[in-house]
C-alpha positions as CSV (number, residue, x, y, z in Angstrom):
1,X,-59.5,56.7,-33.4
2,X,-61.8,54.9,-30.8
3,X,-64.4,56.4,-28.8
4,X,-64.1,56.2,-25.2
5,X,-66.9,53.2,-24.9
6,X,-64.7,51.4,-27.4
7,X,-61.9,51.3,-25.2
8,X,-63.4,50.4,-22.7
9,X,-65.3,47.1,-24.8
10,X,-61.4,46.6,-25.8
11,X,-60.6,46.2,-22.3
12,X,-62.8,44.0,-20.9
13,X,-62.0,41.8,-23.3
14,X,-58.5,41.6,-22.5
15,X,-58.7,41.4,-19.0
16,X,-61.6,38.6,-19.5
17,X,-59.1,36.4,-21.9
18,X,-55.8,37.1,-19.1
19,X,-58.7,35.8,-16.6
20,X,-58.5,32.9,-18.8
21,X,-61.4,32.8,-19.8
22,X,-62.1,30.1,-22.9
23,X,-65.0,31.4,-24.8
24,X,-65.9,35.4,-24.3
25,X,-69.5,35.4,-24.9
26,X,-71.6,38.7,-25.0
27,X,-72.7,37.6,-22.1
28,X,-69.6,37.6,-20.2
29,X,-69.1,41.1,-21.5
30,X,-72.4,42.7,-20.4
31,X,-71.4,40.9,-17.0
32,X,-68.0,42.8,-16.8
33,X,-69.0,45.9,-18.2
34,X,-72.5,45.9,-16.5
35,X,-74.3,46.5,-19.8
36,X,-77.4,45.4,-21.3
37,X,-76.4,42.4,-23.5
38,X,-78.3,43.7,-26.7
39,X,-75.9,47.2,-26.7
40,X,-73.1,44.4,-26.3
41,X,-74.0,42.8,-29.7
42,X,-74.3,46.3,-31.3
43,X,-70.7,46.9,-30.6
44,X,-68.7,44.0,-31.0
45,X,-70.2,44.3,-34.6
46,X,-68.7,48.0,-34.7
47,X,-65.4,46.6,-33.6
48,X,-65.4,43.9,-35.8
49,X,-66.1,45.9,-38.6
50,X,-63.4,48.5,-37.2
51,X,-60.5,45.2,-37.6
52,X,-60.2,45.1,-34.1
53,X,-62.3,41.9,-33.2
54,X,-63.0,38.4,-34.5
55,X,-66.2,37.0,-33.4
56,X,-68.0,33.5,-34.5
57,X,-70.6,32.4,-32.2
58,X,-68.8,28.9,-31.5
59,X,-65.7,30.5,-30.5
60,X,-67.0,33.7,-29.1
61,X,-65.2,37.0,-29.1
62,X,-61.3,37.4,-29.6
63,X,-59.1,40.5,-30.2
64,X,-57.0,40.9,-33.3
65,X,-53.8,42.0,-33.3
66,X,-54.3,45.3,-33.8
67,X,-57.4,45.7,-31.1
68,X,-54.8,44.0,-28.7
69,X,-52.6,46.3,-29.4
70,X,-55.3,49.1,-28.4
71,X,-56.2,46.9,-25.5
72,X,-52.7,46.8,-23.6
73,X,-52.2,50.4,-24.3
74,X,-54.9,51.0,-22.7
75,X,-54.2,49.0,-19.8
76,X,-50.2,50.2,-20.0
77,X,-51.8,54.0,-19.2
78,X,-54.2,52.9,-16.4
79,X,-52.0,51.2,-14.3
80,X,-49.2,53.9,-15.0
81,X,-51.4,56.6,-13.9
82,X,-52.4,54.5,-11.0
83,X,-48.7,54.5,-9.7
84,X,-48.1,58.3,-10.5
85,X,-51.6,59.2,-8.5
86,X,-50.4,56.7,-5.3
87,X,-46.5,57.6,-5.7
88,X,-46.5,61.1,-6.7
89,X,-49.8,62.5,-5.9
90,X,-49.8,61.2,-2.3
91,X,-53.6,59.2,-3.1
92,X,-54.7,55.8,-1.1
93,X,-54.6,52.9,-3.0
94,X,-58.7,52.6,-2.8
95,X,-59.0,56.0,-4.2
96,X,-56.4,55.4,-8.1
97,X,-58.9,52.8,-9.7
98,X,-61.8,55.6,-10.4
99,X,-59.5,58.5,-11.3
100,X,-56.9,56.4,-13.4
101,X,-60.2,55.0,-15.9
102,X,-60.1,58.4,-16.9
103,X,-56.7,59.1,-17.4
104,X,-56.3,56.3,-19.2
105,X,-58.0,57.2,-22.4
106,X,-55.5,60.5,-22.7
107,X,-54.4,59.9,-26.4
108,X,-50.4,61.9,-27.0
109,X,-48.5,59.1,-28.2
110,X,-45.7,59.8,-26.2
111,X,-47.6,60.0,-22.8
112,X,-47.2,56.7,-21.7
113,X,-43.4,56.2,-22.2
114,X,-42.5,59.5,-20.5
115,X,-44.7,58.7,-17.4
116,X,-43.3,55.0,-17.5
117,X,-39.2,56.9,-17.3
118,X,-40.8,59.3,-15.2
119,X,-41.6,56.7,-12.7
120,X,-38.7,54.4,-12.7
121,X,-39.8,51.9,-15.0
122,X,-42.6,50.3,-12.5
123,X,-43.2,46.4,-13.1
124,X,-46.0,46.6,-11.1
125,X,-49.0,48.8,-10.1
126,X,-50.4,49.8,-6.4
127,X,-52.8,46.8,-6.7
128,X,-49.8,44.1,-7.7
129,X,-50.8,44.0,-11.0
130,X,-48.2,43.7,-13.5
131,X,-47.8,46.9,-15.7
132,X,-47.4,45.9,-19.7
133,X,-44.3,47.9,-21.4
134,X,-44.4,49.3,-24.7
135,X,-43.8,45.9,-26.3
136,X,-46.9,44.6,-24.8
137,X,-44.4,41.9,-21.8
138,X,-45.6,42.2,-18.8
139,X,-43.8,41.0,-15.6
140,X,-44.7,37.5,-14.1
141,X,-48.1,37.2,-13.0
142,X,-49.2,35.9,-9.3
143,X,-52.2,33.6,-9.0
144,X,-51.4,31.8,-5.9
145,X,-54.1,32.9,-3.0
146,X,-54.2,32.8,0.4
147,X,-57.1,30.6,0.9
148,X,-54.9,28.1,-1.1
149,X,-51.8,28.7,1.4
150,X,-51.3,25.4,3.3
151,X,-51.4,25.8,7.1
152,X,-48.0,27.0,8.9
153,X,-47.2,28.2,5.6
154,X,-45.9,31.9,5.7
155,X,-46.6,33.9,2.3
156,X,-46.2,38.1,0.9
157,X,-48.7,39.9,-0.2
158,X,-47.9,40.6,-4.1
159,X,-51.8,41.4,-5.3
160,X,-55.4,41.9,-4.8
161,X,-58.0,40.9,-7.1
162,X,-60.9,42.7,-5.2
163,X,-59.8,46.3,-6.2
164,X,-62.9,47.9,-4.5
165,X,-62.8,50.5,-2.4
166,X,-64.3,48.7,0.4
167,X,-62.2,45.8,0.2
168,X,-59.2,48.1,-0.2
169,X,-60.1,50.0,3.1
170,X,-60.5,47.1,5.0
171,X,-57.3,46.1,3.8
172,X,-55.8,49.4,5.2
173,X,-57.7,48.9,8.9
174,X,-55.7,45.5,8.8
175,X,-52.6,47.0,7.8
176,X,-52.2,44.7,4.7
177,X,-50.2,46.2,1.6
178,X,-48.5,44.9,-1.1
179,X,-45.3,43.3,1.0
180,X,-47.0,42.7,3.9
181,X,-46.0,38.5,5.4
182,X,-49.1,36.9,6.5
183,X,-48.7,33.4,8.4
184,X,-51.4,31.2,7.8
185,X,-52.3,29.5,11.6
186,X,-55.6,27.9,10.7
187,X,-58.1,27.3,8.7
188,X,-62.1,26.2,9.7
189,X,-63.7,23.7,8.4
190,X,-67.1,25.4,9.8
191,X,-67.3,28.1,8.2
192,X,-63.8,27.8,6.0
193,X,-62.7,30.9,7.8
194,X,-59.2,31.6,8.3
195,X,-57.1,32.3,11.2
196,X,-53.6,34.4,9.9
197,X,-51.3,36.2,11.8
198,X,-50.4,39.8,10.5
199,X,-46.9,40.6,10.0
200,X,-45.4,39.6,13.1
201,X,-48.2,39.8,16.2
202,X,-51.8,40.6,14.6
203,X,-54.0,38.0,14.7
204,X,-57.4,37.9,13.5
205,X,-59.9,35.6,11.3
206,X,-60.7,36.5,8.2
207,X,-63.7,34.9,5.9
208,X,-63.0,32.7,2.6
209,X,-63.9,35.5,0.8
210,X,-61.2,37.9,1.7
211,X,-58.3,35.3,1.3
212,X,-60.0,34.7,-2.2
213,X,-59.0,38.3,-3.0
214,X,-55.6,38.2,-2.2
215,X,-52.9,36.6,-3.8
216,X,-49.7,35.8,-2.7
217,X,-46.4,34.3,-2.9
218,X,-45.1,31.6,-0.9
């Protein structure tokens, strides 16, 4: 059994390596978990001793299968939970992300495949990202964003990668979900600002930032 700061390590591991990320330092850990770098150490030497990492300098830190295993589960009951809080629970999609990190370290082995029937069999999560099934497959995964959206070029919203509240809310004022068409009118070489239009008759400018943090599918 893994303690809940375990998990968590687990985690951020995985999501660092689907980030694509070649060599996961300790640094890059304490970065994603906001820890001190020297706790960071302390525990990839509990998890490696625990089976569940490899880790050689050179290389830097990779799951085995088993901590993999842990990982997705993890991830599995975190973006389930986030669906049943925003489709059953009537929650914003700014509000799931803080709620669902606890949820998600629930342990009944059965848990997650009853809320995954429960709910349809979701590919997805409120936030676009793709929701592993018990196998470990996950639906295709979107990387496209709209700051790389070609002018003229009309695109769906399928993702955010800023999950923040603030980010998310500001999303909302916009009217910009998971769906939404955005039509890319222009972009500024200034400033690299970006003039979209908003389903069919909102325009506005947003910064290089914000079409950094969302992806979309031409």
């Amino acid at each position: 059994m893994q303690t809940l700061s375990e998990e968590n390590y687990l985690k951020a591991i995985y999501h660092l390596d689907k980030e694509g990320v070649k060599k996961i330092t300790p640094t890059a850990i304490a970065e994603a978990l906001n820890n001190n770098p020297a706790s960071v150490v302390d525990m990839i030497k509990k998890l490696v001793d625990k089976k569940l990492l490899q880790y050689e300098k050179t290389k830097g830190v990779k799951l085995t299968e088993k901590g993999k295993n842990i990982a997705v589960s993890i991830v599995r009951k975190h973006r389930l939970w986030e669906a049943f809080l925003l489709e059953k629970l009537g929650y914003g999609w700014d509000e799931v992300h803080d709620i669902a990190e606890q949820l998600e370290h629930v342990q009944h082995p059965e848990l997650a495949d009853r809320l995954d029937n429960f709910l349809g069999f979701p590919q997805y999560d409120p936030h676009g990202d793709p929701i592993p099934k018990a196998n470990g497959e996950t639906a295709m995964t979107y990387k496209t964003l709209l700051a790389e959206v070609e002018e003229g070029k009309t695109c769906k919203v399928v993702a955010v990668k800023d999950t923040s509240p603030a980010f998310l809310q500001y999303l909302k004022k916009l009217e910009i979900g998971i769906g939404t068409k955005i039509t890319l009118l222009e972009k500024i070489p200034f400033d690299n600002s970006i003039v979209i239009n908003i389903g069919k008759d909102m325009k506005t400018t947003v910064s290089k930032i914000f079409a950094e943090n969302l992806v979309v599918h031409e």
